[in-house]
BALO-546894 format. One record per residue: residue number from 0; residue in three letters; x, y, z of N, C-alpha, C in turn. Coordinates in pm, whole numbers. Layout:
BEGIN
+------+------+--------+--------+--------+--------+--------+--------+--------+--------+--------+
| resi | resn |    n_u |    n_v |    n_w |   ca_u |   ca_v |   ca_w |    c_u |    c_v |    c_w |
+------+------+--------+--------+--------+--------+--------+--------+--------+--------+--------+
|  NUM |  ALA |      X |      Y |      Z |      X |      Y |      Z |      X |      Y |      Z |
...
+------+------+--------+--------+--------+--------+--------+--------+--------+--------+--------+
// end
This chain:
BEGIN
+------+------+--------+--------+--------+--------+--------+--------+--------+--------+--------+
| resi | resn |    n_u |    n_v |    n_w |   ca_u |   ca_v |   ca_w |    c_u |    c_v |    c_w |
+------+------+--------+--------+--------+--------+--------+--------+--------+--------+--------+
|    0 |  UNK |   9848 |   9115 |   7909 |   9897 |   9250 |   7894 |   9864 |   9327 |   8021 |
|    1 |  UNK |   9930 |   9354 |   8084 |   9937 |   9426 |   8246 |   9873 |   9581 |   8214 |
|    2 |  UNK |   9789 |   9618 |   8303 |   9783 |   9748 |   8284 |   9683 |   9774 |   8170 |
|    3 |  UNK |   9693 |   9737 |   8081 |   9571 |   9729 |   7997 |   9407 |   9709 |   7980 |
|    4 |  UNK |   9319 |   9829 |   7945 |   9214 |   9810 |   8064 |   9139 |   9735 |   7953 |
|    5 |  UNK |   9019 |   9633 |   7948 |   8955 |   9576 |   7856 |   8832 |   9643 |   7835 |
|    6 |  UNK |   8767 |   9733 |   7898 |   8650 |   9793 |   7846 |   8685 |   9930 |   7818 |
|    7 |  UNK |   8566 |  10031 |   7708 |   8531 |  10182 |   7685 |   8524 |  10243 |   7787 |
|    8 |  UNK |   8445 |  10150 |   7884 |   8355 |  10229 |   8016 |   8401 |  10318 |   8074 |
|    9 |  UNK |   8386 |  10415 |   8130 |   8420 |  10514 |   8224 |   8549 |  10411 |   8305 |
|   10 |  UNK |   8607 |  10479 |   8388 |   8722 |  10423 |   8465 |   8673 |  10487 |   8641 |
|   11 |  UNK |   8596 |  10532 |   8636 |   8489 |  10593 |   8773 |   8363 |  10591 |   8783 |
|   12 |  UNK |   8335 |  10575 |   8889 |   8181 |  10583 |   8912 |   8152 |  10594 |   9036 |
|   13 |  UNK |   8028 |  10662 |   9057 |   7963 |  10748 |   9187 |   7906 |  10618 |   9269 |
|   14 |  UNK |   7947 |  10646 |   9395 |   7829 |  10559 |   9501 |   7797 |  10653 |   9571 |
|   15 |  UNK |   7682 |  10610 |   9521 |   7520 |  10722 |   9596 |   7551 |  10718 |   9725 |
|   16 |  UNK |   7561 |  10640 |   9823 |   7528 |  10599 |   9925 |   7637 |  10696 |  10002 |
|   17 |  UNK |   7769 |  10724 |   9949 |   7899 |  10771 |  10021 |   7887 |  10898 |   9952 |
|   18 |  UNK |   7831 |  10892 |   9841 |   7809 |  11047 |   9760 |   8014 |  11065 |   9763 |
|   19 |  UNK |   8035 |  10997 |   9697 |   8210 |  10953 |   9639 |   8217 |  10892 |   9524 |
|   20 |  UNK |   8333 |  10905 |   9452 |   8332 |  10817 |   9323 |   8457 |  10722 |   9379 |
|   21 |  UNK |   8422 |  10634 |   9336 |   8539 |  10519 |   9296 |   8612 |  10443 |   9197 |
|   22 |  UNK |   8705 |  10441 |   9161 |   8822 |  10420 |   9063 |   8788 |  10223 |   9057 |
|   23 |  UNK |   8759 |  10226 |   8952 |   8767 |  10042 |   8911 |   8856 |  10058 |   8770 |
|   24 |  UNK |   8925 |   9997 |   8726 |   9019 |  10022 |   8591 |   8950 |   9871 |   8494 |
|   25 |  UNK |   8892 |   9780 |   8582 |   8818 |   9695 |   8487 |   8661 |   9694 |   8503 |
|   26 |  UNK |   8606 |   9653 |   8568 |   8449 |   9639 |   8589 |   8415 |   9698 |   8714 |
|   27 |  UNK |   8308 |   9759 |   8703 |   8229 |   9833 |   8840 |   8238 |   9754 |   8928 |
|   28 |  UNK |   8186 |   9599 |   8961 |   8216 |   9537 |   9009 |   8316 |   9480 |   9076 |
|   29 |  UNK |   8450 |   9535 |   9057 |   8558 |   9501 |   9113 |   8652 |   9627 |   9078 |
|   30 |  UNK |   8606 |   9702 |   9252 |   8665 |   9839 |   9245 |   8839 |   9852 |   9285 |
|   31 |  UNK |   8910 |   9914 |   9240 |   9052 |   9895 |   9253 |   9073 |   9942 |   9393 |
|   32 |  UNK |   9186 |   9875 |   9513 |   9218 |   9873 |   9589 |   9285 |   9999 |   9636 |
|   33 |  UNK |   9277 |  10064 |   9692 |   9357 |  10169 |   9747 |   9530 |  10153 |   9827 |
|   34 |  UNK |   9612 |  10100 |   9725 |   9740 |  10058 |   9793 |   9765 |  10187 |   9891 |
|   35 |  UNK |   9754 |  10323 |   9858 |   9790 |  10416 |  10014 |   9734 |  10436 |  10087 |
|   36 |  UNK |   9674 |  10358 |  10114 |   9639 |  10344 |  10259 |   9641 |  10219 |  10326 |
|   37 |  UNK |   9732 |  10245 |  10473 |   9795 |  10151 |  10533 |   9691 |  10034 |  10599 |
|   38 |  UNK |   9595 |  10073 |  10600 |   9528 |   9958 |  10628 |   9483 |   9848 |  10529 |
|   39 |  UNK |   9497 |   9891 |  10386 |   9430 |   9832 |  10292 |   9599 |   9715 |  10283 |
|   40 |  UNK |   9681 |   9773 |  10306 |   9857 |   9694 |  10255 |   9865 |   9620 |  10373 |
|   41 |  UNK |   9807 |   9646 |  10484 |   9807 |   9529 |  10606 |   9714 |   9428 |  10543 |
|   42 |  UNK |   9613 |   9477 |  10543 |   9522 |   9360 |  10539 |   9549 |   9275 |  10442 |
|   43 |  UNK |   9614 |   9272 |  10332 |   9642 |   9212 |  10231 |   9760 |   9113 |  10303 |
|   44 |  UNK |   9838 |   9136 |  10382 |   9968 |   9105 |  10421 |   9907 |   8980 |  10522 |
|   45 |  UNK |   9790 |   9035 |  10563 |   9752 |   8904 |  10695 |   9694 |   8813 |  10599 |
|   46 |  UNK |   9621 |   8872 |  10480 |   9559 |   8741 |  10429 |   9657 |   8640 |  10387 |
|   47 |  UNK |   9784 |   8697 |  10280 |   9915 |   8643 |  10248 |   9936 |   8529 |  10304 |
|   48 |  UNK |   9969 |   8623 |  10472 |  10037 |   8550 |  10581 |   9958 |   8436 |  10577 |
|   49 |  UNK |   9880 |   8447 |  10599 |   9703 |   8350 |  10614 |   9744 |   8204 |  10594 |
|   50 |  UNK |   9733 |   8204 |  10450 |   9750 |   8099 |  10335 |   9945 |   8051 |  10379 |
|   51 |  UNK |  10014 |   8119 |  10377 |  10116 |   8093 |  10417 |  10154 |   7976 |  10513 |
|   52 |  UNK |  10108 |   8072 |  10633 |  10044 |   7984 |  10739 |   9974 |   7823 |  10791 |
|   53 |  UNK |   9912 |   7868 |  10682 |   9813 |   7691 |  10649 |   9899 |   7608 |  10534 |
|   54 |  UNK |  10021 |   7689 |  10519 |  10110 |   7563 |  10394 |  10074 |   7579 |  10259 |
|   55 |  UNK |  10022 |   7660 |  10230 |   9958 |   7689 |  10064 |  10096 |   7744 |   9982 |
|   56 |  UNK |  10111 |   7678 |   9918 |  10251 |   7722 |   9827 |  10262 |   7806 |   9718 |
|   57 |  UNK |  10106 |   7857 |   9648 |  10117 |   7915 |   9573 |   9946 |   7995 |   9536 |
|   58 |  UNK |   9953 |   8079 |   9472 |   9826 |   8112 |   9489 |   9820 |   8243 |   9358 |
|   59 |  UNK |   9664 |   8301 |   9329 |   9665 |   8414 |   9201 |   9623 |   8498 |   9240 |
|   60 |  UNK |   9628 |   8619 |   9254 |   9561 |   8728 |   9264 |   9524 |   8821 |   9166 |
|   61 |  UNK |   9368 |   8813 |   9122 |   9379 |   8930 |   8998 |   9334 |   9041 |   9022 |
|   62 |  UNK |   9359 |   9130 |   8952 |   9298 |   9272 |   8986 |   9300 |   9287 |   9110 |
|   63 |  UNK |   9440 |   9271 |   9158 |   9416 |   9373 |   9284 |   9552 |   9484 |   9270 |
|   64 |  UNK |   9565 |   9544 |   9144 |   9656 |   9640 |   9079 |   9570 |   9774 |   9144 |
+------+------+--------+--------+--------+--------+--------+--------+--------+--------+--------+
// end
């Protein structure tokens, strides 16, 4: 089920360190990606390319919504 978050938990949380909150939609641990911003949609594109590159035909990506 896409989009569907599996925990109660808050959907934010503070890092002390940046004194910022950050958006995770599943676990603190795996904070959601910032698609607007252009560096975050490159970098994804070289890793792509990456695997591409080396002949990898297929591959999963989770949570990176």
């Amino acid at each position: 089920m896409t989009g569907v978050r599996v925990s109660a938990a808050p959907c934010g949380n503070m890092m002390n360190s940046r004194k910022q909150y950050y958006l995770h939609s599943y676990t603190v641990e795996q904070p959601d990606l910032n698609w607007n911003n252009p560096s975050v949609v490159k970098e994804m594109q070289d890793i792509v390319g990456f695997g591409v590159n080396l002949g990898v035909s297929g591959s999963r990506c989770n949570v990176i919504d």
